[in-house]
N, CA, C and O atoms as a Maestro MAE file, in Angstrom:
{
 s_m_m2io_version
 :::
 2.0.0
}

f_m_ct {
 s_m_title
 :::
 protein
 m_atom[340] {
  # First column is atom index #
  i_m_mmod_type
  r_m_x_coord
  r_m_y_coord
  r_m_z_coord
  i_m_residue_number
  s_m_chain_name
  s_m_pdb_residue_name
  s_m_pdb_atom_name
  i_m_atomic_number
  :::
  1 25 191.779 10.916 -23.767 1 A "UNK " " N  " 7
  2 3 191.967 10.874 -22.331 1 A "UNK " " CA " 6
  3 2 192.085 9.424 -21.876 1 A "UNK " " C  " 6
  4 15 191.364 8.584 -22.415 1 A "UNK " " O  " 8
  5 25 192.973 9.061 -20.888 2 A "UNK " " N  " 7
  6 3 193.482 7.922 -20.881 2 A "UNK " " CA " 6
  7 2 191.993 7.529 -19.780 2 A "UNK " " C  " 6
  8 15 191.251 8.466 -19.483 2 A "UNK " " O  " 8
  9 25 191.658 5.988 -19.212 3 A "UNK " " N  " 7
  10 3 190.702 5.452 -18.715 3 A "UNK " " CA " 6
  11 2 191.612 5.031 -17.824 3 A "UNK " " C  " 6
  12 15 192.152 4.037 -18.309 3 A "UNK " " O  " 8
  13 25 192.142 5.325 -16.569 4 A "UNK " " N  " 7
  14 3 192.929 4.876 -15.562 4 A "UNK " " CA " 6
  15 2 192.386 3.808 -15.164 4 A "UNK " " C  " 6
  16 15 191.205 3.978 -14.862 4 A "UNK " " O  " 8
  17 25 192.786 2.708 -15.030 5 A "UNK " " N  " 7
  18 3 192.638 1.101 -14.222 5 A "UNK " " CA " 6
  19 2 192.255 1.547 -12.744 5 A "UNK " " C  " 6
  20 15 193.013 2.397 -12.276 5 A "UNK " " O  " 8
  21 25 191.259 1.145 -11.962 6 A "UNK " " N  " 7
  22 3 191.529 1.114 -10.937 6 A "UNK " " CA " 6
  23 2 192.368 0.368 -9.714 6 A "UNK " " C  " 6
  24 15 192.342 -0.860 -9.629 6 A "UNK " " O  " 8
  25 25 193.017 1.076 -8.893 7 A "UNK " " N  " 7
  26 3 193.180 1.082 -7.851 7 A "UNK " " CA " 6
  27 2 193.188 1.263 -6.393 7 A "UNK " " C  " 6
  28 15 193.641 2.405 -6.309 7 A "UNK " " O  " 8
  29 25 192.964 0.840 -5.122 8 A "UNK " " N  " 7
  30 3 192.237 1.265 -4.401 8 A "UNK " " CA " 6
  31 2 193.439 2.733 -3.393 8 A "UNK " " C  " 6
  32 15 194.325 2.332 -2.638 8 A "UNK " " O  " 8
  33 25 193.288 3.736 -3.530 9 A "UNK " " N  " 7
  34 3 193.916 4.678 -2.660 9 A "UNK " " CA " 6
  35 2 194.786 5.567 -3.925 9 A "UNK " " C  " 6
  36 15 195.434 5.029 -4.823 9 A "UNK " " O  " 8
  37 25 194.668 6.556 -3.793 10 A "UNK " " N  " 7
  38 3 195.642 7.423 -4.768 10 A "UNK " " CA " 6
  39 2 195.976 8.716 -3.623 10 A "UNK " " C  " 6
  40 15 195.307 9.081 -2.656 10 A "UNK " " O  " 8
  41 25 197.477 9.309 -4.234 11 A "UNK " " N  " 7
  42 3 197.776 10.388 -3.703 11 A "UNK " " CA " 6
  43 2 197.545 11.600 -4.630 11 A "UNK " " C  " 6
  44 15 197.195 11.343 -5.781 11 A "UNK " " O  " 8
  45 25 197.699 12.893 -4.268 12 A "UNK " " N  " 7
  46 3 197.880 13.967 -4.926 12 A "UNK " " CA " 6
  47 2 198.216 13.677 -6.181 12 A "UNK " " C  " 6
  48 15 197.427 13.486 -7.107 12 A "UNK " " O  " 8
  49 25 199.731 13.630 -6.236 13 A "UNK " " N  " 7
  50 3 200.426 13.207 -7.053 13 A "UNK " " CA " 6
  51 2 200.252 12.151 -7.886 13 A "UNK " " C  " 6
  52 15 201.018 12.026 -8.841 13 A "UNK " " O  " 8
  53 25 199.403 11.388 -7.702 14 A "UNK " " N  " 7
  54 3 198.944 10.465 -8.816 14 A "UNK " " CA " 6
  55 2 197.866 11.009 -9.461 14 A "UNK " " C  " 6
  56 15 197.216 10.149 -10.057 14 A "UNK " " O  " 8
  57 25 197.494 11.975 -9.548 15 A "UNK " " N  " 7
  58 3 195.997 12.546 -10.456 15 A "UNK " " CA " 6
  59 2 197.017 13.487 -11.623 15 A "UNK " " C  " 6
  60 15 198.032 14.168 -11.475 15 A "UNK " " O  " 8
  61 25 196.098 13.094 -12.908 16 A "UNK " " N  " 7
  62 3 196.915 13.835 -14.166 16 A "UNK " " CA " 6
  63 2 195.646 14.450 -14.605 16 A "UNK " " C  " 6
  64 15 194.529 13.957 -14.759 16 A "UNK " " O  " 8
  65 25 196.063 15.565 -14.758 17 A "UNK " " N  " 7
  66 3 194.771 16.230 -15.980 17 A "UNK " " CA " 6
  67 2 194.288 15.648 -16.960 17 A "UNK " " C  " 6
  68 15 195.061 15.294 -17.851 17 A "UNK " " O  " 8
  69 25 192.716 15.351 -17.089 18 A "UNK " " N  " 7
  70 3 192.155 14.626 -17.867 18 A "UNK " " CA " 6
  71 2 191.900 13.009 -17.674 18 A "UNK " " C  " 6
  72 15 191.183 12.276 -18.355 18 A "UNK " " O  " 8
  73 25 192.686 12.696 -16.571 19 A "UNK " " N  " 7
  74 3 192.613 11.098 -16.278 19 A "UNK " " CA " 6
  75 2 190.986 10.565 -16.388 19 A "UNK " " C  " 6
  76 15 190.407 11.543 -15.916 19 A "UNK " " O  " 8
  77 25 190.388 10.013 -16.586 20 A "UNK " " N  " 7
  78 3 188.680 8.848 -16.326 20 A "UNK " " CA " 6
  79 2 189.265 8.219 -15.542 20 A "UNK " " C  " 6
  80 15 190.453 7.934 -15.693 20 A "UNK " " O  " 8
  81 25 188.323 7.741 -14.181 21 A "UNK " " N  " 7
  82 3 188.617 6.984 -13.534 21 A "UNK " " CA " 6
  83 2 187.017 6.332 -13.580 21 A "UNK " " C  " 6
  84 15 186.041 7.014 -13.267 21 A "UNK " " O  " 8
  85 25 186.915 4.790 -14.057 22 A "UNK " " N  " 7
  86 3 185.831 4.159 -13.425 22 A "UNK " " CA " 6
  87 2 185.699 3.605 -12.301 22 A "UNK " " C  " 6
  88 15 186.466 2.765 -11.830 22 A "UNK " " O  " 8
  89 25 184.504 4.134 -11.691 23 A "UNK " " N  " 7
  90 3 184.135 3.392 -10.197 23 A "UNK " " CA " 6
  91 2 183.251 2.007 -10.341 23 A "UNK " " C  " 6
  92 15 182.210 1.857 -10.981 23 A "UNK " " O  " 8
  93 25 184.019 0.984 -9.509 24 A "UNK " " N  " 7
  94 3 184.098 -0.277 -9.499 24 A "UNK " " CA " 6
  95 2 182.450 -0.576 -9.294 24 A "UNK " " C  " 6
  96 15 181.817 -1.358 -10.004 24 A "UNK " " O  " 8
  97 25 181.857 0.242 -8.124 25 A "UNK " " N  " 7
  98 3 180.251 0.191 -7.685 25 A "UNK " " CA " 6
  99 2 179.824 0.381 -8.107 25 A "UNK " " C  " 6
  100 15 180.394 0.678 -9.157 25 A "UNK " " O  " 8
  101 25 178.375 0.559 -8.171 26 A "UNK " " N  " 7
  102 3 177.293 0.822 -9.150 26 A "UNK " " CA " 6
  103 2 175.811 0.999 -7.518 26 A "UNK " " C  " 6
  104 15 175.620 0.249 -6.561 26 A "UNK " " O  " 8
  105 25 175.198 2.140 -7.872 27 A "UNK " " N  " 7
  106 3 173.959 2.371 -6.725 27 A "UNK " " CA " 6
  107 2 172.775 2.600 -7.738 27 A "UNK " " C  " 6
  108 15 172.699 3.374 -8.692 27 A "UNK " " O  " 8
  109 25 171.828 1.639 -7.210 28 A "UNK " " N  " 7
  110 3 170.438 2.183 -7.646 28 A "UNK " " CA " 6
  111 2 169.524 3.268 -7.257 28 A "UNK " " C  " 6
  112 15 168.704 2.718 -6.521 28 A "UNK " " O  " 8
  113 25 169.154 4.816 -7.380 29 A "UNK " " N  " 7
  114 3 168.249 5.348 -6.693 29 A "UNK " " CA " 6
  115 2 167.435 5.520 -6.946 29 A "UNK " " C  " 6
  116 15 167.059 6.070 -7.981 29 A "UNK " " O  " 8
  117 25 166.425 4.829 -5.497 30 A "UNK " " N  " 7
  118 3 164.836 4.342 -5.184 30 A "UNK " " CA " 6
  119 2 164.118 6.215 -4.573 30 A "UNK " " C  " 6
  120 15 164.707 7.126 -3.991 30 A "UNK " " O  " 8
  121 25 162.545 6.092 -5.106 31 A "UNK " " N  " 7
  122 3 162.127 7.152 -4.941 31 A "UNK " " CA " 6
  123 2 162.180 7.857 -3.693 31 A "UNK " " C  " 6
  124 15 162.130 9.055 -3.413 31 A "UNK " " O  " 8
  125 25 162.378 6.029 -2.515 32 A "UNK " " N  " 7
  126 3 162.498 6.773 -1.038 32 A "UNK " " CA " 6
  127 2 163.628 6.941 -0.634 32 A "UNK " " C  " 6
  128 15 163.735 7.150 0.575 32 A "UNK " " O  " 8
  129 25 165.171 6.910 -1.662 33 A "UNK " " N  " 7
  130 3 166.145 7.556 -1.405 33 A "UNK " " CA " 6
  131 2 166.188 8.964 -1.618 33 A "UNK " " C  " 6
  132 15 166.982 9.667 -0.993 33 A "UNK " " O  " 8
  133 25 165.178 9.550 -2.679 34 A "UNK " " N  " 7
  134 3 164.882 10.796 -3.335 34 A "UNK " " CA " 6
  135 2 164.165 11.646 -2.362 34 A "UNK " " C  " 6
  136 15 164.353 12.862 -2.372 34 A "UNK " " O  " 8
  137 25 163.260 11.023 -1.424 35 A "UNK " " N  " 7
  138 3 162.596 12.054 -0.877 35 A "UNK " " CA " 6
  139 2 163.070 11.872 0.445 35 A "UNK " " C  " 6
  140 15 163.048 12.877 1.155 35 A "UNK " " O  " 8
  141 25 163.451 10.926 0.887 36 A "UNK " " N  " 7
  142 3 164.286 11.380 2.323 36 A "UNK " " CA " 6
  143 2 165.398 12.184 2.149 36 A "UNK " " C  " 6
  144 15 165.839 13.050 2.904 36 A "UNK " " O  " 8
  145 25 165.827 11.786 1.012 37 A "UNK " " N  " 7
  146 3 167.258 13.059 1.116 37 A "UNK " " CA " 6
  147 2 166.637 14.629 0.749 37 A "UNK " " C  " 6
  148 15 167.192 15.643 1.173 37 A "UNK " " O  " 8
  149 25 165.805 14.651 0.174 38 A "UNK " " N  " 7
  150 3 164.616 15.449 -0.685 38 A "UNK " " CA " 6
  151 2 164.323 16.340 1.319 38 A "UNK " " C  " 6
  152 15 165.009 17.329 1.577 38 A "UNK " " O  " 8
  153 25 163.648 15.980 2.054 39 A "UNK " " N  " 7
  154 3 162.916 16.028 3.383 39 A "UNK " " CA " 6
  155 2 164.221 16.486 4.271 39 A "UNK " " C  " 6
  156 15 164.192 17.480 4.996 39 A "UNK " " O  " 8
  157 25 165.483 15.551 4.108 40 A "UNK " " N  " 7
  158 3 166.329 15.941 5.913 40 A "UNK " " CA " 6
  159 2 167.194 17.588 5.250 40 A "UNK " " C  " 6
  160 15 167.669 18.491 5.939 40 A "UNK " " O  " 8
  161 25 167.130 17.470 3.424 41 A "UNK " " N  " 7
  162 3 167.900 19.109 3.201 41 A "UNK " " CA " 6
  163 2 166.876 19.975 3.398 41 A "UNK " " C  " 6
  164 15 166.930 21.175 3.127 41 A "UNK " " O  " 8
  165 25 165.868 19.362 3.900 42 A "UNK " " N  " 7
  166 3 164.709 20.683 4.062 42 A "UNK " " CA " 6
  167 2 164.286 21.732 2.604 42 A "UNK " " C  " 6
  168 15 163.797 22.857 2.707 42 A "UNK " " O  " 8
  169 25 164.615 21.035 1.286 43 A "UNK " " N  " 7
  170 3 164.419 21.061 0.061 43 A "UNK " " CA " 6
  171 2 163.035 21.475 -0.472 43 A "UNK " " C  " 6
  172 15 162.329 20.623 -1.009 43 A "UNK " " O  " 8
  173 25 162.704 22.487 -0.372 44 A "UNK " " N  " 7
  174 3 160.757 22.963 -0.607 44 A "UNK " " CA " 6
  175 2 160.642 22.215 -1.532 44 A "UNK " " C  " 6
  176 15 160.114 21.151 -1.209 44 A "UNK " " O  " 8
  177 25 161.042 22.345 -3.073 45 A "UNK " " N  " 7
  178 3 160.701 22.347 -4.519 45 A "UNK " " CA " 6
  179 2 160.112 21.032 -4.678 45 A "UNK " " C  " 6
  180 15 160.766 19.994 -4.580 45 A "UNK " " O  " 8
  181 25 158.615 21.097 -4.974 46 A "UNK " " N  " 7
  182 3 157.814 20.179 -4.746 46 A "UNK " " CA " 6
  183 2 158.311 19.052 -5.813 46 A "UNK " " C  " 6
  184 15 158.470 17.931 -5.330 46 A "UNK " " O  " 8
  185 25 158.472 19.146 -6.651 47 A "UNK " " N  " 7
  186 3 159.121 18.351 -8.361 47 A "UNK " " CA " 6
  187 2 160.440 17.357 -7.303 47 A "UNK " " C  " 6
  188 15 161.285 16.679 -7.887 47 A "UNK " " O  " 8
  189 25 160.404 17.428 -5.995 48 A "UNK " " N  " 7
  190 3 161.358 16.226 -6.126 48 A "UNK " " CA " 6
  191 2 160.865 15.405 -5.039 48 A "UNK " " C  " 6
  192 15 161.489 14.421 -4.642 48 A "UNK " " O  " 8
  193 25 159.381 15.916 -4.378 49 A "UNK " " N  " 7
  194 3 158.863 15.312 -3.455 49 A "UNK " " CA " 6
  195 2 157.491 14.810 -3.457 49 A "UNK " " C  " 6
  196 15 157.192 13.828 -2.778 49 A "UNK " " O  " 8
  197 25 156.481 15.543 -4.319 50 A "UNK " " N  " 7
  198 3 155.448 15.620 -4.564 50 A "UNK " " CA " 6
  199 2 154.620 14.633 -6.113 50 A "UNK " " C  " 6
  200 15 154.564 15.129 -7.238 50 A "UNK " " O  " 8
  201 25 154.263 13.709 -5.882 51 A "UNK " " N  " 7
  202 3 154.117 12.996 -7.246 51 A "UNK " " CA " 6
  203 2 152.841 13.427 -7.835 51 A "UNK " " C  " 6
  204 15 152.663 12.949 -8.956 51 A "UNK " " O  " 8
  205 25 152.010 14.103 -7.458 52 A "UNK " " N  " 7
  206 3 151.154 14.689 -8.328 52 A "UNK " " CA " 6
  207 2 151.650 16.050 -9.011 52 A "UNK " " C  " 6
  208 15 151.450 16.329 -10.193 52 A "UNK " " O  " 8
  209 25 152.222 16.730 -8.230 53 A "UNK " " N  " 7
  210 3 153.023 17.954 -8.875 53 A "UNK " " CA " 6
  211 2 154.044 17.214 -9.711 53 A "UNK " " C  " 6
  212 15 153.900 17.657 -10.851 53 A "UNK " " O  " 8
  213 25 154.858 16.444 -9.709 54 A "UNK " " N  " 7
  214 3 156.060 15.927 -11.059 54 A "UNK " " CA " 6
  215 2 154.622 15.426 -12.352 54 A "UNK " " C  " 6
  216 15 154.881 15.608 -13.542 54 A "UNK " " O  " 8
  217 25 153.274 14.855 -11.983 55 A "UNK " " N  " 7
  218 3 152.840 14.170 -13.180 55 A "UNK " " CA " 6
  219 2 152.355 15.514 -14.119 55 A "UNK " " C  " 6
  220 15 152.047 15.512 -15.311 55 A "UNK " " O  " 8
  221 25 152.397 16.694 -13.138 56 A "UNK " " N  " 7
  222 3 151.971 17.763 -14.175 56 A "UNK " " CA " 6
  223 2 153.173 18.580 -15.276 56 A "UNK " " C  " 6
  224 15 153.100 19.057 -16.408 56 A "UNK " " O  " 8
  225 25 154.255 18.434 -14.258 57 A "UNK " " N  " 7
  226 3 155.385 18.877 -15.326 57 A "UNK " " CA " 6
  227 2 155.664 18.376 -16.498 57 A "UNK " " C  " 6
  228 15 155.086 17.346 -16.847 57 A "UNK " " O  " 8
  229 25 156.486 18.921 -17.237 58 A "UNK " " N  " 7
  230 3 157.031 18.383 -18.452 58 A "UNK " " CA " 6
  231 2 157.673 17.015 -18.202 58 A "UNK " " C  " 6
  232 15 157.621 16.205 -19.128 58 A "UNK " " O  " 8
  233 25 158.226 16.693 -17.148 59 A "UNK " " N  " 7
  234 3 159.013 15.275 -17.064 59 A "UNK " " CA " 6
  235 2 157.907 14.139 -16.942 59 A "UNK " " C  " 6
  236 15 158.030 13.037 -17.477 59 A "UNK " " O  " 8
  237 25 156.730 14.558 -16.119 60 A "UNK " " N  " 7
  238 3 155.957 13.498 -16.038 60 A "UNK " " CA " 6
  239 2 155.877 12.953 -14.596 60 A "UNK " " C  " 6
  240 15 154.870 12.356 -14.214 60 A "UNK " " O  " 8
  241 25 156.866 13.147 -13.858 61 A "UNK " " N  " 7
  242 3 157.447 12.467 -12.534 61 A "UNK " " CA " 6
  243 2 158.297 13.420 -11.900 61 A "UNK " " C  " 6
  244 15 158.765 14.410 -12.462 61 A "UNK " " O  " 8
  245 25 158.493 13.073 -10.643 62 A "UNK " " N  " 7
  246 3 159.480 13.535 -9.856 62 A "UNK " " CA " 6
  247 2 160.835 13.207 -10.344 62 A "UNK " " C  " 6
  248 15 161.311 12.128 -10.698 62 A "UNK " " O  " 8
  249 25 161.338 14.377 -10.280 63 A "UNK " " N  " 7
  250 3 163.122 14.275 -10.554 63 A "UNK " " CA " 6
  251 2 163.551 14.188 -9.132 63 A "UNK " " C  " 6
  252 15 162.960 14.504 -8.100 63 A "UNK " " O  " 8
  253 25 165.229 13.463 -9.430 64 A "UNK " " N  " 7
  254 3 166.103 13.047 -8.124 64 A "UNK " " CA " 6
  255 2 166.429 13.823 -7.834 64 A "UNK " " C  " 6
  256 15 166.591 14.552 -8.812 64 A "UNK " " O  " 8
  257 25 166.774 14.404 -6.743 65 A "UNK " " N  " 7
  258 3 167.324 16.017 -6.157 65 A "UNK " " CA " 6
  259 2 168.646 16.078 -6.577 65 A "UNK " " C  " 6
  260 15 169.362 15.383 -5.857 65 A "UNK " " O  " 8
  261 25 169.316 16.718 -7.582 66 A "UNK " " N  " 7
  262 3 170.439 16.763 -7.548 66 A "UNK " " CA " 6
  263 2 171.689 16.770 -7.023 66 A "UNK " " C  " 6
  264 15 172.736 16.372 -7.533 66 A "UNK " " O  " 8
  265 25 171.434 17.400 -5.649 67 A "UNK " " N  " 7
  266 3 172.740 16.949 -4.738 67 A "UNK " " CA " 6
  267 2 172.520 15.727 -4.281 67 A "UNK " " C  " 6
  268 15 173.328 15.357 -3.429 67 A "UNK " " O  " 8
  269 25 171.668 14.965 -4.579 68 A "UNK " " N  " 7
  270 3 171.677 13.383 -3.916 68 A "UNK " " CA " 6
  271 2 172.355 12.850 -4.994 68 A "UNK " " C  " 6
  272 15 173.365 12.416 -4.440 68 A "UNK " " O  " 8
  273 25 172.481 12.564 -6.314 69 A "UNK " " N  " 7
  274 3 173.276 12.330 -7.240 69 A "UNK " " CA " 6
  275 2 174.622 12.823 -6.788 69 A "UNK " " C  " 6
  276 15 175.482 11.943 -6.832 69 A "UNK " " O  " 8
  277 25 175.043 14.026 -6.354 70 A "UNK " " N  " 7
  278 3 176.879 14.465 -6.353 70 A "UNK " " CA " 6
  279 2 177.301 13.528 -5.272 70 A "UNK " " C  " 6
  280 15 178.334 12.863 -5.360 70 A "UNK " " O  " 8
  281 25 176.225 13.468 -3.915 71 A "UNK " " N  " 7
  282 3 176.526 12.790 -2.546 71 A "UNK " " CA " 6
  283 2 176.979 11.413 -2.800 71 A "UNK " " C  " 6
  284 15 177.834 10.817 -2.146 71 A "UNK " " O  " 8
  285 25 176.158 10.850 -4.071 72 A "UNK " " N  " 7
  286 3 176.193 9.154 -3.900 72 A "UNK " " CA " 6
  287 2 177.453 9.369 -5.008 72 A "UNK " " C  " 6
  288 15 178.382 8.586 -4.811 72 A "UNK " " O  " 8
  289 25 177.585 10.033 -5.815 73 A "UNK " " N  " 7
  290 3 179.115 9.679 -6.558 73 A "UNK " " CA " 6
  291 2 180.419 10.487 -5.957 73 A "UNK " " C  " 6
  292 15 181.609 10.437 -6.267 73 A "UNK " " O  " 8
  293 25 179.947 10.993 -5.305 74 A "UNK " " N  " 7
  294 3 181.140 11.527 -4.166 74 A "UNK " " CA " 6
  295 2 181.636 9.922 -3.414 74 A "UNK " " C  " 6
  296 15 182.764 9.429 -3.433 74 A "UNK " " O  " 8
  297 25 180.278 9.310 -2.731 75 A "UNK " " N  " 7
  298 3 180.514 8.215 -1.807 75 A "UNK " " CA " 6
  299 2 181.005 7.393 -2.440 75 A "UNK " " C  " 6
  300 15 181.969 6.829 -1.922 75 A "UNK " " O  " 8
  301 25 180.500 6.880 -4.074 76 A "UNK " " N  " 7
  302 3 180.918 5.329 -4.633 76 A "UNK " " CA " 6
  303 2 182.568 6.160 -4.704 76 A "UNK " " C  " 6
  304 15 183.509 5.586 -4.155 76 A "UNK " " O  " 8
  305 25 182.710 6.979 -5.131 77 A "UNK " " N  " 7
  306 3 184.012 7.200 -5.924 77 A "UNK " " CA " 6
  307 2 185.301 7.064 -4.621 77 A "UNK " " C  " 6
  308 15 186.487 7.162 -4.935 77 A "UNK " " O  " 8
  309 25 184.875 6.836 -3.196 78 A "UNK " " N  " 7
  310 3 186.261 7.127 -2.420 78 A "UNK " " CA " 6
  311 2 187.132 6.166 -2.314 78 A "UNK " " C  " 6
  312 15 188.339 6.381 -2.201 78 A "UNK " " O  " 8
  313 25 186.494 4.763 -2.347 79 A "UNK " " N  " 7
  314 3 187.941 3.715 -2.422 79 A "UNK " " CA " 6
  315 2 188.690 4.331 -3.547 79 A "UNK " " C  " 6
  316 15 189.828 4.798 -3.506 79 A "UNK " " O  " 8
  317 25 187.613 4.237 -4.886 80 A "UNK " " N  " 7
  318 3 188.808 4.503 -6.412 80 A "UNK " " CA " 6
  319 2 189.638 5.794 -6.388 80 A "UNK " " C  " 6
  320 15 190.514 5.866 -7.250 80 A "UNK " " O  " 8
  321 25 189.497 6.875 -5.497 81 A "UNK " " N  " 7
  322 3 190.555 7.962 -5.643 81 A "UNK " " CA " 6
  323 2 191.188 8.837 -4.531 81 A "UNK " " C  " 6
  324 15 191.962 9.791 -4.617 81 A "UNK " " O  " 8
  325 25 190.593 8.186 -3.395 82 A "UNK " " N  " 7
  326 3 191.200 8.406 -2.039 82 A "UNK " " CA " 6
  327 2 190.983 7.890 -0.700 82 A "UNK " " C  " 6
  328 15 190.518 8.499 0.262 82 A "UNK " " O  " 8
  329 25 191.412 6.594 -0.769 83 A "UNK " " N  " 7
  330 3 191.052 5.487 0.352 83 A "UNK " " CA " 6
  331 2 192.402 5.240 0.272 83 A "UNK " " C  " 6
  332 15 192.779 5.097 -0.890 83 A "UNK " " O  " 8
  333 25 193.261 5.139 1.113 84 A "UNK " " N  " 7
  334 3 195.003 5.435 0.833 84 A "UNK " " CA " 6
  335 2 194.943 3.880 2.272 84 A "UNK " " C  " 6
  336 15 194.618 4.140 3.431 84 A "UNK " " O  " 8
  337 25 195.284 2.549 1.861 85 A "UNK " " N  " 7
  338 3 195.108 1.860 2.959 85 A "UNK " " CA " 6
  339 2 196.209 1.563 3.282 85 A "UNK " " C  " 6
  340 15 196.394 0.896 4.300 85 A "UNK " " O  " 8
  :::
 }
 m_bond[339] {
  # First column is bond index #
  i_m_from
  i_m_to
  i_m_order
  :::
  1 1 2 1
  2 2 3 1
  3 3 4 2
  4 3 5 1
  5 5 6 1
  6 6 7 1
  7 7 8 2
  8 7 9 1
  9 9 10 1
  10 10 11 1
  11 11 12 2
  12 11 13 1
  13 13 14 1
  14 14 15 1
  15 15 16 2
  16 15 17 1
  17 17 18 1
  18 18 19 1
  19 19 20 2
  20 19 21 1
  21 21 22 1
  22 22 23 1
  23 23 24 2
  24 23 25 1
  25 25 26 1
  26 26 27 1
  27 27 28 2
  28 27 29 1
  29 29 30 1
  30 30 31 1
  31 31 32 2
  32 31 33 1
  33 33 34 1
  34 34 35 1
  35 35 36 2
  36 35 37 1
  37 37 38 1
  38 38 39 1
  39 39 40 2
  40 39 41 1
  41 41 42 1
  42 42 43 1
  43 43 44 2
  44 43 45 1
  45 45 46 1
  46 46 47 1
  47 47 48 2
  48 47 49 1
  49 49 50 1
  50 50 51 1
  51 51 52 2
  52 51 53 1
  53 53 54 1
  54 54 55 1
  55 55 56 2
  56 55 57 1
  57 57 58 1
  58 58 59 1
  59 59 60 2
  60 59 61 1
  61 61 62 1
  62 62 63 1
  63 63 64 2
  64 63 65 1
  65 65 66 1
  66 66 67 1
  67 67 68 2
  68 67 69 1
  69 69 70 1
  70 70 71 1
  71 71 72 2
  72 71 73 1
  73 73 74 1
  74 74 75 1
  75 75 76 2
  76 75 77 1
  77 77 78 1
  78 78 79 1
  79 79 80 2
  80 79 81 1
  81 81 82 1
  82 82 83 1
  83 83 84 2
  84 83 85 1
  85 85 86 1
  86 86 87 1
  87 87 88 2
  88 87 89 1
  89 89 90 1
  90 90 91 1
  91 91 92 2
  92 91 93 1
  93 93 94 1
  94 94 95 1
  95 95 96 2
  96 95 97 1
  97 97 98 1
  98 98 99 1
  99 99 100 2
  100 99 101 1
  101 101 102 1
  102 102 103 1
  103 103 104 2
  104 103 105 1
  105 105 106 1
  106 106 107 1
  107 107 108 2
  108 107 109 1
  109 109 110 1
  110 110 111 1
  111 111 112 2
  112 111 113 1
  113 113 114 1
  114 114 115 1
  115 115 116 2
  116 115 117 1
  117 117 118 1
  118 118 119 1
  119 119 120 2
  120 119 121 1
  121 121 122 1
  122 122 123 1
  123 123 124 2
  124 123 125 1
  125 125 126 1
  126 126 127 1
  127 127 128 2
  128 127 129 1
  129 129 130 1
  130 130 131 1
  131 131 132 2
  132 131 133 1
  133 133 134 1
  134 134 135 1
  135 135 136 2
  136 135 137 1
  137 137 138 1
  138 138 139 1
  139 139 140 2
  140 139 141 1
  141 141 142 1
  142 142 143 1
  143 143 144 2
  144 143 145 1
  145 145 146 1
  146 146 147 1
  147 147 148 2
  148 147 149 1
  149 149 150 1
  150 150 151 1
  151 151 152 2
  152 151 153 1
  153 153 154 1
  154 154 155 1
  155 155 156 2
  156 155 157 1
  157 157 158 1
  158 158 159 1
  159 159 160 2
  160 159 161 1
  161 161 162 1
  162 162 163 1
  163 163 164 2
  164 163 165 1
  165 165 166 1
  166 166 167 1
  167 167 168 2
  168 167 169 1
  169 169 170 1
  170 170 171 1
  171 171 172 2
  172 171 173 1
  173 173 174 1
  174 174 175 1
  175 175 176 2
  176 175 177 1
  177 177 178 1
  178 178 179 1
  179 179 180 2
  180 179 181 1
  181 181 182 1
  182 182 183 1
  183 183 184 2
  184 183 185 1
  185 185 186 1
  186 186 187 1
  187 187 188 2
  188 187 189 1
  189 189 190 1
  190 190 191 1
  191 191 192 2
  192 191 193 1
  193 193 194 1
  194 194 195 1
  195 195 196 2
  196 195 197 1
  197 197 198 1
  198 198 199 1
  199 199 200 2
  200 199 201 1
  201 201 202 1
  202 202 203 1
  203 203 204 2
  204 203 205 1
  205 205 206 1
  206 206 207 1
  207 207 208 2
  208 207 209 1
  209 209 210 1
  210 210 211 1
  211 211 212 2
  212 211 213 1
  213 213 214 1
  214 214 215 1
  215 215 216 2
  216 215 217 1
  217 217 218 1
  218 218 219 1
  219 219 220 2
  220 219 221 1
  221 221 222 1
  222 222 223 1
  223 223 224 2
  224 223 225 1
  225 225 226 1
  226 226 227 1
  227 227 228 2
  228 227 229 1
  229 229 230 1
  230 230 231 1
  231 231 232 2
  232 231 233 1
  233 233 234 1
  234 234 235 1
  235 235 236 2
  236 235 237 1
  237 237 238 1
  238 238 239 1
  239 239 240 2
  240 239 241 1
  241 241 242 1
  242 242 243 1
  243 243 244 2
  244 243 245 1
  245 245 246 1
  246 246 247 1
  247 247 248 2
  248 247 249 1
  249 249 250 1
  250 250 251 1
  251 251 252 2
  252 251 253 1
  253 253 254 1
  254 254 255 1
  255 255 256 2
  256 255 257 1
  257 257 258 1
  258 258 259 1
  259 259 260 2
  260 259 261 1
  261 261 262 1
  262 262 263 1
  263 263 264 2
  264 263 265 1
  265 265 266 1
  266 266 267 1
  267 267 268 2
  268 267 269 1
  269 269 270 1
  270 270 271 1
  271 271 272 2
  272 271 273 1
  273 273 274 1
  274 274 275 1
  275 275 276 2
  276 275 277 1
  277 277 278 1
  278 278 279 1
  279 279 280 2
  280 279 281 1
  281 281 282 1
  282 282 283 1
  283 283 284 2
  284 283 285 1
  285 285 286 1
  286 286 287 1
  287 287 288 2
  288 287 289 1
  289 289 290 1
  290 290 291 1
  291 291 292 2
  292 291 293 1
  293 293 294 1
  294 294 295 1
  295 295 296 2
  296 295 297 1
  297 297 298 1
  298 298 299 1
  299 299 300 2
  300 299 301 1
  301 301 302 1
  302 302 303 1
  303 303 304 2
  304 303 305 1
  305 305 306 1
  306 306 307 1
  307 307 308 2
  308 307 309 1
  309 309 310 1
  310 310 311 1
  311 311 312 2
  312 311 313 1
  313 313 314 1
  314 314 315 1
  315 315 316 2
  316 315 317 1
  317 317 318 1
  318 318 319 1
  319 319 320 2
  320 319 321 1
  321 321 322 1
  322 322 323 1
  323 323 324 2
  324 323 325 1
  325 325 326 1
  326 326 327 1
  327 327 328 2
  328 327 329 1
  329 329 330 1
  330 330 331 1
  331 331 332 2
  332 331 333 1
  333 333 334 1
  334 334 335 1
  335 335 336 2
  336 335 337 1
  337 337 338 1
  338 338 339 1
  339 339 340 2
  :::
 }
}
């Protein structure tokens, strides 16, 4: 699979099956990015809010809520595949 170069803005028509595209950004996520996003989805499941409940699980810690991971590579990824300037 080819590693497409970036560029900033793509159309339809420029996406090929199988293309990689690397995103230029890079985000760190902090525990109080985890539990505010964790708190405003109104998210019960204590394992992503609660740090005495994560030290009892198998992980040891609180895990990142998973849709906060899709949200922030949804966000880094829009110059590299649809910011059309």
């Amino acid at each position: 699979m080819p590693v497409k170069s970036g560029w900033e803005g793509r159309f339809f028509e420029d996406f090929e099956v199988g293309d990689i595209y690397r995103c230029r950004l890079g985000r760190t996520v902090t525990e109080v990015d985890n539990t505010w996003f964790t708190l405003l989805t109104n998210n019960t499941n204590q394992i992503h809010f609660n740090t005495e409940y994560g030290k009892q699980t198998e992980f040891g810690q609180c895990l990142v809520n998973s849709l906060l991971t899709l949200a922030i590579v949804a966000g880094l990824g829009v110059a590299d595949v649809s910011e059309n300037g």
